[in-house]
C-alpha positions in Angstrom: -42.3 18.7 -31.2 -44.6 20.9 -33.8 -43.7 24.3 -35.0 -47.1 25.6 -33.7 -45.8 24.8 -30.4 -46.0 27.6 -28.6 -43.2 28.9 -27.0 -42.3 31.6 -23.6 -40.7 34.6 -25.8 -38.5 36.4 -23.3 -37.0 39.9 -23.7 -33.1 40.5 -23.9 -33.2 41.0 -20.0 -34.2 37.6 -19.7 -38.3 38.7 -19.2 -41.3 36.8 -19.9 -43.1 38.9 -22.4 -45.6 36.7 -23.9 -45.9 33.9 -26.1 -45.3 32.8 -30.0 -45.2 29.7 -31.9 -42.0 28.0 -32.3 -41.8 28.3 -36.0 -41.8 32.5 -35.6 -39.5 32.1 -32.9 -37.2 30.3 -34.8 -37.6 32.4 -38.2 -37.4 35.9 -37.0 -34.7 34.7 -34.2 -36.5 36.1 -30.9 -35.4 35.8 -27.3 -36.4 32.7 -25.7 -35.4 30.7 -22.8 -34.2 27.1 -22.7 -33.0 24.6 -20.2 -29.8 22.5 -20.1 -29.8 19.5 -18.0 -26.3 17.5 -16.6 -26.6 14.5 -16.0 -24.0 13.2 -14.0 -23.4 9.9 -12.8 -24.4 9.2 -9.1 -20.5 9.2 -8.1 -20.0 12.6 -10.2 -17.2 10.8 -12.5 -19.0 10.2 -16.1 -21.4 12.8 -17.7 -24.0 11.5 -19.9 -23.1 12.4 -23.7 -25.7 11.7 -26.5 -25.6 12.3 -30.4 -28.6 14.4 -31.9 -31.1 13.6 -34.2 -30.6 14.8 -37.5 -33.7 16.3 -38.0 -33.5 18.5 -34.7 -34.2 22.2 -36.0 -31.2 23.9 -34.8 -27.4 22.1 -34.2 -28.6 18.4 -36.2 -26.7 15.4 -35.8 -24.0 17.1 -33.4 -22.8 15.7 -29.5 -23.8 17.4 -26.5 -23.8 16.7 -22.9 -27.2 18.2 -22.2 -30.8 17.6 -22.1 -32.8 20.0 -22.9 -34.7 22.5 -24.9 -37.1 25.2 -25.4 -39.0 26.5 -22.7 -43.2 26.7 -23.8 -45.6 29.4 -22.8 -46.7 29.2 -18.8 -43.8 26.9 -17.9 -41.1 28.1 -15.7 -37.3 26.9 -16.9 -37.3 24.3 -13.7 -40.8 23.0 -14.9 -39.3 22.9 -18.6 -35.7 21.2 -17.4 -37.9 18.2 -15.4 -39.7 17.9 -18.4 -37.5 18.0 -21.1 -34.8 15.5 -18.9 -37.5 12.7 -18.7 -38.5 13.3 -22.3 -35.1 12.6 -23.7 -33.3 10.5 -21.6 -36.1 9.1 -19.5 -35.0 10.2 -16.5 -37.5 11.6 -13.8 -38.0 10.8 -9.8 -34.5 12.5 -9.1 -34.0 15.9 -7.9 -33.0 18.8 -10.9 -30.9 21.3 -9.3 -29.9 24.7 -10.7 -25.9 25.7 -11.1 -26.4 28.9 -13.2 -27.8 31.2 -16.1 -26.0 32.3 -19.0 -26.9 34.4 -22.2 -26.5 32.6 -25.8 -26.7 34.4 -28.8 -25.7 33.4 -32.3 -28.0 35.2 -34.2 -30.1 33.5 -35.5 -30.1 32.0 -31.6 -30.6 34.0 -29.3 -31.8 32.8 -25.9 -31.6 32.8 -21.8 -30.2 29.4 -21.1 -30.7 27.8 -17.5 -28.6 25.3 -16.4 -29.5 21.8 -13.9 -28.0 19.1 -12.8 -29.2 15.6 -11.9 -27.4 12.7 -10.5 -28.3 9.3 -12.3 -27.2 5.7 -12.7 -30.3 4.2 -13.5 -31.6 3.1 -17.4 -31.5 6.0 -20.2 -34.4 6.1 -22.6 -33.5 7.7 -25.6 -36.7 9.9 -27.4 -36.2 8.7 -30.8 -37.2 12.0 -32.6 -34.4 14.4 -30.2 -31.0 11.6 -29.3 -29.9 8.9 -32.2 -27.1 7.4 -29.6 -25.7 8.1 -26.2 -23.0 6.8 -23.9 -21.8 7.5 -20.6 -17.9 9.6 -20.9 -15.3 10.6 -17.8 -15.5 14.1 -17.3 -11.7 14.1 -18.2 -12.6 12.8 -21.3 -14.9 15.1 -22.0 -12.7 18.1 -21.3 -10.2 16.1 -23.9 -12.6 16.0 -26.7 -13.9 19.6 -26.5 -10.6 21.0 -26.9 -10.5 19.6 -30.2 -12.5 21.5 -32.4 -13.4 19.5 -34.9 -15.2 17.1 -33.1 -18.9 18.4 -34.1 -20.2 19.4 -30.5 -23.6 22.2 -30.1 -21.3 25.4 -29.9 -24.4 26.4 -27.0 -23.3 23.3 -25.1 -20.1 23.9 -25.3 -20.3 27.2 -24.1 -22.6 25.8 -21.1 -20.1 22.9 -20.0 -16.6 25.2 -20.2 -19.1 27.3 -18.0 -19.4 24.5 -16.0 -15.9 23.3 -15.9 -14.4 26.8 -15.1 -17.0 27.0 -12.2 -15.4 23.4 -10.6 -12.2 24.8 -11.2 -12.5 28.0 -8.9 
């Protein structure tokens, strides 16, 4: 990933409005979009949770229970979540389905996220430079950990899975 990159810049309304390199995205905090990928297990039980590299530019050596990440200039966010699934776990040749949209700002972050799904059971491949370790969890232990705060989880992803949890509830 290179800081020239460059990157879709979105408006607050969630509107492709051109393009800038990653770096000025990140410095000046501008609107983006990025993509969050599930990935579930085939029977829908376990949830695929990895540990962050520590030299990822935002949220560093944190869990999270999503693929994903910044979507670049020309690519829609389904383009970007097929991409950025097989990049960092190595998963590809399954359908990505969309659940839902949500707004995440944190200032400096501040971006439209778009949430998938897939449904895998086949070999994870770890991109060396984005995931340090992963491991398949229950969803129920999932929901356990996350309602202990102190267990260092991307605040993003966990705003994305309680999302997601709240949805299955209702």
């Amino acid at each position: 990933m290179s800081t020239d990159e460059l990157v879709a810049h979105y408006d607050e309304q969630g509107r492709v409005i051109g393009a800038v390199p990653r770096s000025r995205m990140r410095a000046a905090g501008l609107w983006h979009a990025a993509t969050l990928v599930l990935v579930r297990s085939v029977d829908g039980r376990n949830v695929y949770v990895h540990l962050r590299s520590p030299d990822k530019d935002v949220f560093p050596g944190l869990h999270d229970c999503w693929a994903g990440g910044v979507v670049t200039a020309g690519e829609t966010p389904g383009q970007g979540a097929v991409r950025e699934v097989e990049e960092e776990l190595g998963v590809s040749g399954v359908p990505v389905l969309p659940l839902f949209d949500f707004r995440y700002v944190a200032p400096p972050v501040r971006y439209h996220a778009f949430a998938y799904e897939v449904r895998w059971d086949g070999p994870i491949r770890h991109q060396p430079e984005e995931v340090v370790d992963g491991w398949w969890m229950p969803l129920t232990e999932l929901r356990s950990r996350l309602a202990d705060r102190s267990w260092g989880f991307v605040p993003d992803g966990r705003l994305g899975i309680q999302l997601w949890f709240d949805r299955q509830a209702g």
